[in-house]
C-alpha positions, 0 to 999 in steps of 0.5 A, a space after each residue: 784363296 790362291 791365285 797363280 800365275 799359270 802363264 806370264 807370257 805375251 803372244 809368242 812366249 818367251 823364248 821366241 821360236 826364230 828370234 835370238 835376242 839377248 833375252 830369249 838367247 838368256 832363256 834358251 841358255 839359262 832354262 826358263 821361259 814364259 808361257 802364254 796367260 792363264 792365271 788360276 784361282 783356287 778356293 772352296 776346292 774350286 779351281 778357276 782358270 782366267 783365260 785358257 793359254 795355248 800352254 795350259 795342258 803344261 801349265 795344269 799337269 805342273 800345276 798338279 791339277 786334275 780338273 777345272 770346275 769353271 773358265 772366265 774368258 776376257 777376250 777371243 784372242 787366240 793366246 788366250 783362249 785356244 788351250 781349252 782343247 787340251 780338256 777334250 777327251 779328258 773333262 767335259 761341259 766346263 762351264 765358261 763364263 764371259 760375255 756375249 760377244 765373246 762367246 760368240 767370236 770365240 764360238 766360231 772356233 769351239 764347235 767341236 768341244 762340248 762346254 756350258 755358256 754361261 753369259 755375264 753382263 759387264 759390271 754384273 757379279 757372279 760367284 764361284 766357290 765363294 769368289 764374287 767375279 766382275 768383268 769390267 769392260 777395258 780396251 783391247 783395239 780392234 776388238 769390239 768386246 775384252 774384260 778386265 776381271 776383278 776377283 773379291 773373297 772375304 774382304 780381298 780384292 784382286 784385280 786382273 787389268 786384262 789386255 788392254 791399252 790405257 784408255 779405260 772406261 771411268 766406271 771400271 777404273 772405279 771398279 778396279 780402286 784399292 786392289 790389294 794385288 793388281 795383276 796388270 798387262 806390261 807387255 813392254 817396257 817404258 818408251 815403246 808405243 803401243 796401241 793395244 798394250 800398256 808399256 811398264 811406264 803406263 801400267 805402274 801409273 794406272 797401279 798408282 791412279 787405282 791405289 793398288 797395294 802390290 803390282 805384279 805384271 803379266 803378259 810379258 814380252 821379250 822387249 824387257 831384258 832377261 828376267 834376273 835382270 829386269 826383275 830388278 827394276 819392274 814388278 815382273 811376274 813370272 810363272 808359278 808365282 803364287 799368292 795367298 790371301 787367308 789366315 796363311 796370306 802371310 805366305 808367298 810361295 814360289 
């Protein structure tokens, strides 16, 4: 199994379109950036896309990838589902996987694009190309439903936290224990306060609380200094970065 990090971004992205602060001048100046999230699961031949960036037709022709077999949606906001136009007049009746409420509230604005709605139940397993799939209910204010996503293949478990703040249902902490990689929302560092996000210092110590083997962290805001910088203190993830869990798990490509 690959799982990669397609999009590492928050919202805007980085760099900010208008904003020139020292990390998104370093961006502009140095050439790199963060896409908006998406993350990609490959096994079996299978490609799966948790949550569908704004950036994803980038993100996928980088990535080499010619069609997708399944979608997971953790929540209706616009960063993360509205890339899924870039699959009209190219691939359709996808088949997408979430939960009611999403579905519905993501519904509204999908009406021209021709895809199967596949509803999961919260905390009900589900399998696509030999990948067993959870979601697990987290909180993201003022929404009224968004999922976390626990992924286990041939005894691995990866945990993906979804957009969420601290305050997380006790049956999914326990669903989400002893990952051997958590891919967690760190939208800010240490010392800002956030209602829908966790800041670096709130999501290491749910890292810690879950036993989780390797944190990396996603949906990356310009607050952090520039990335060579503050890669150095935190756990960041960037875009592409790749793991591999199997006979080759040794390997990290970048």
């Amino acid at each position: 199994m690959r799982v990669v990090l397609l999009g590492t971004g928050d919202s805007p992205g980085t760099p900010v379109m208008g904003c020139h602060c020292r990390t998104c001048e370093d961006a502009r100046n140095n050439g790199w950036e963060r896409t908006r999230f998406s993350i990609l699961f490959q096994s079996e031949g299978k490609n799966i896309i948790v949550d569908t960036s704004p950036d994803l037709r980038t993100q996928l022709l980088r990535a080499n990838i010619d069609s997708v077999d399944a979608v997971i949606w953790t929540h209706c906001h616009y960063d993360h589902f509205a890339g899924f136009g870039d699959f009209y007049r190219v691939q359709t009746n996808v088949n997408v996987y979430t939960s009611k409420e999403v579905h519905e509230d993501i519904g509204r604005f999908m009406q021209f694009l021709k895809y199967r709605k596949i509803v999961v139940e919260s905390y009900k397993p589900f399998e696509i190309g030999r990948i067993r799939f959870i979601l697990a209910d987290v909180n993201h204010p003022p929404l009224r439903k968004a999922h976390g996503v626990v992924a286990e293949w041939e005894g691995y478990k990866v945990v993906v936290s979804g957009d969420t703040n601290r305050d997380i249902p006790r049956n999914t902490l326990e669903l989400f224990k002893n990952p051997d990689l958590f891919i967690v929302d760190s939208i800010a560092p240490e010392g800002f306060k956030l209602r829908k996000h966790m800041n670096a210092e709130t999501a290491m110590a749910l890292a810690e609380e879950i036993g989780a083997k390797r944190t990396v962290f996603t949906h990356i805001g310009h607050f952090y200094p520039p990335h060579r910088e503050a890669s150095k203190i935190y756990p960041l993830g960037y875009d592409f970065q790749t793991f591999v869990f199997g006979e080759d798990a040794s390997l990290e490509m970048f």
